[in-house]
N, C-alpha and C positions, 0 to 999 in steps of 0.2 A: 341209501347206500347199497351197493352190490357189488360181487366180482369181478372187473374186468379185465383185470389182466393174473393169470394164474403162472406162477415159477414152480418146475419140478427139479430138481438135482435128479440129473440120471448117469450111472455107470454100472458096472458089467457086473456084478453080484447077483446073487441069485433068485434076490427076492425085489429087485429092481421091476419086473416084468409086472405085479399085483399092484405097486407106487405107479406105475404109468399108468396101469388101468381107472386107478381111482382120480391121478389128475386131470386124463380125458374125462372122465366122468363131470369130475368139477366144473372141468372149460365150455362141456356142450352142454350141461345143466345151466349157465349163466350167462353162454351165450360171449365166451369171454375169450382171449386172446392167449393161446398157450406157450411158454417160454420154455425149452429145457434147455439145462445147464449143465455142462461135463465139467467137472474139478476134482482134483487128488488131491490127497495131502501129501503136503509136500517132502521128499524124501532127502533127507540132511544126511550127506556122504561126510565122514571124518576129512579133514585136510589131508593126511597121507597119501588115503585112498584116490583122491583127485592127481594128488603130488605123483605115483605110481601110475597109476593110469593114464590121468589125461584126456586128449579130445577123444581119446577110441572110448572109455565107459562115459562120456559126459554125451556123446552121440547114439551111443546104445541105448540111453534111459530116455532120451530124446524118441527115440524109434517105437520103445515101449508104448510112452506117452501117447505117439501119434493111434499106434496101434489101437489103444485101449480106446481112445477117441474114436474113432472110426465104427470099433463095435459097438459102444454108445447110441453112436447116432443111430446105425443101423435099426436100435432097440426102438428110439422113439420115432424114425419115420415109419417103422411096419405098424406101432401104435395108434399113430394119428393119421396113416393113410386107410388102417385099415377101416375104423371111425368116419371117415370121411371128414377130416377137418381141412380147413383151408386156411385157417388164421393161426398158424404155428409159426413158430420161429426157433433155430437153436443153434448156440452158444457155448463156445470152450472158451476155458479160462485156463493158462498156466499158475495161475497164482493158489496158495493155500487155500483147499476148498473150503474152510471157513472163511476168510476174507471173500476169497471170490460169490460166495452163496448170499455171504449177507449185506455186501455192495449191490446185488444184482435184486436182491430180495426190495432193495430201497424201492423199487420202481416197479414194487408187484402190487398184487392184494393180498394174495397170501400164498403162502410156501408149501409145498409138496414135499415131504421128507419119508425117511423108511426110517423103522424101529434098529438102531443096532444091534448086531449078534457077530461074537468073535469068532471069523472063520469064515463070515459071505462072499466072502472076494470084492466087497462092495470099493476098496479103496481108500475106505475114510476112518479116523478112527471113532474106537467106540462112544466117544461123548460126543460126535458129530451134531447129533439133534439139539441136544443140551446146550451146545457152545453156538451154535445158530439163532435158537431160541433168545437167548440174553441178551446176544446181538444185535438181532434183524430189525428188530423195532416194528418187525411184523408177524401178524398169526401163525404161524407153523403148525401143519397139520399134520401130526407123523402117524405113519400104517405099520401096523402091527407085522411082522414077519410070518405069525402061524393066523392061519385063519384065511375067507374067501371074502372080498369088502368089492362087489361088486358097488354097491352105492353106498351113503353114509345123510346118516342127518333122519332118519323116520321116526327113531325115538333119540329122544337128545338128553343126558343125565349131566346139568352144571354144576359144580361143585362152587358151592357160595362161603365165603367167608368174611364180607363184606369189606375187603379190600382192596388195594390199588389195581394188583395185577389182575384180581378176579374179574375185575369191573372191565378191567382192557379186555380181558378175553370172551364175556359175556356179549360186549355192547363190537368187538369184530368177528363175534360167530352170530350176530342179526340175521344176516341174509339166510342162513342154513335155519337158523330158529323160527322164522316166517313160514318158512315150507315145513316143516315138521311135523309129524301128525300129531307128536305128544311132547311137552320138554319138561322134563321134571328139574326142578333147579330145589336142591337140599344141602342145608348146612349141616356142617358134623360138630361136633361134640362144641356150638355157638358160645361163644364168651365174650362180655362186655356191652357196652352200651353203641358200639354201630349198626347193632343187628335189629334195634328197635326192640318194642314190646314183644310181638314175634318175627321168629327166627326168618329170616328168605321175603315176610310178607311186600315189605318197600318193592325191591326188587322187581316181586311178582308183579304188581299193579304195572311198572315200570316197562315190564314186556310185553303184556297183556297191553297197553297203548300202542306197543308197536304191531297188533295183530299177531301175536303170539299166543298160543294154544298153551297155557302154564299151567301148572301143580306144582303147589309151594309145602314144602316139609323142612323136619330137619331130623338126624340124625344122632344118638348119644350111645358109645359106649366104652367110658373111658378106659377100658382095658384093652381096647384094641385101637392103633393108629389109622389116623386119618385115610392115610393111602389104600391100607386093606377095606375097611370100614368104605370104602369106594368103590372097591374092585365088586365086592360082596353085593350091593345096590345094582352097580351093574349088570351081575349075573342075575338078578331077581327080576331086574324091569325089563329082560331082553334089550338092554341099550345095543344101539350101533352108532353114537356119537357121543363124545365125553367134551366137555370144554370145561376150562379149567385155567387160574392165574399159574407162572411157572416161577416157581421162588428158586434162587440161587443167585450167585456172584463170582467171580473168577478173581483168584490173589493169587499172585506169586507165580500166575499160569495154570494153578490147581483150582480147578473147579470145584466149588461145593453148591451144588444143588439141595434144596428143602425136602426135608421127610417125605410129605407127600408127591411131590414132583417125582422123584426119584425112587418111588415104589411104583408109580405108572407108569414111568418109560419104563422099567423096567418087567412088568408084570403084566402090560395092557391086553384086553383079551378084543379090544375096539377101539378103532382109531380115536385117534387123541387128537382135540384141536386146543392150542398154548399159545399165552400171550405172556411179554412180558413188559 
């Protein structure tokens, strides 16, 4: 298994410019074929407001639209011309940038996302990542907003819990785990009987077959949550690669994302690769 076809979501935010850098990065690390994607969310005008205005504001947000589009693309051909790529392609979508990211996501390898922050201009809202994630049926790999991620994947810290979605996102971050110089894969505060005799050990042997460079640990302390108790690891191993199952579910429209899920989007100091 490898990458080859890579999907970025790109719009005019400010931290757009560091997400393209990392999906070029991805595309000419694998040799893989670069998609980017322009989509908004979509903006629901009350009835009234149609009812009074009419075609003159339903033409104006139109023009918007194109506008925004335009600078977009701008963003990603100076990216992948500057690169020297020749195997891009990209793509607007009028539809709700989650629909559109995770119909287009069906026919990727994995997804290119930026960290939310309220205020970036990015166009999408703040659980953008989250609500793709649960979606896409595929990896999502979101970039942190502060920080410089020219590459990703040298040291890799997986967060193990011997789980459904761990196990997706373990066994769709291979390719990155292969090349790695080091991947630490540690459970945190382990309970029950899937984790074996010791914590991480199954696993380890598991990548260690794949040509996987591992150290198997685990983590315990139960006064601090899993999510920090991750960040914490991370700052100590110098990670610049986190992979990780992504818990949550969507009712009623309201998204509830998992403790730890939802301490790294929100806290991450290195990119995050999610499965769900």
């Amino acid at each position: 298994m490898t990458y080859k076809t890579v999907l970025v979501h790109v719009d005019n935010g400010k931290y757009c410019p560091a997400r393209l850098r990392m999906a070029v990065h991805l595309a000419r690390r694998f040799d893989a074929h670069l998609v980017g994607l322009h989509a908004m969310t979509a903006v629901r005008l009350p009835a009234y407001a149609i009812a009074e205005a009419g075609a003159t504001l339903i033409e104006a947000q139109k023009e918007v639209a194109r506008e925004q589009a335009r600078g977009a693309e701008n963003l990603f051909r100076k990216a992948t011309e500057g690169a020297g790529m020749a195997s891009v392609e990209w793509r607007v979508s009028a539809d709700d940038a989650v629909d559109a990211t995770t119909l287009h996501a069906r026919y990727a390898d994995v997804v290119v996302l930026g960290q939310s922050r309220e205020g970036d201009g990015a166009g999408v809202e703040t659980d953008f990542p989250e609500q793709v994630v649960l979606a896409a049926g595929r990896p999502v790999l979101v970039v942190p907003y502060a920080g410089n991620f020219e590459g990703v994947g040298k040291r890799v810290l997986v967060a193990w819990d011997a789980g459904r979605e761990a196990t997706r996102a373990l066994t769709d971050a291979i390719p990155l785990l292969r090349e790695a110089e080091q991947v630490h894969v540690v459970a945190f505060n382990p309970e029950g009987t899937a984790h074996g005799a010791v914590p991480g050990a199954d696993i380890g042997l598991y990548l260690a077959r794949h040509g996987v460079r591992v150290e198997v640990g685990y983590h315990r302390a139960d006064d601090i949550d899993v999510g920090n108790q991750l960040l914490s690891r991370v700052a100590d191993l110098g990670i610049d690669l986190i992979v990780m199952g992504a818990y949550g579910h969507s009712r009623l429209r309201e998204l509830i994302m998992g403790g730890a899920t939802r301490t790294v989007l929100q806290s991450m100091t290195a990119p995050v690769l999610l499965s769900h």
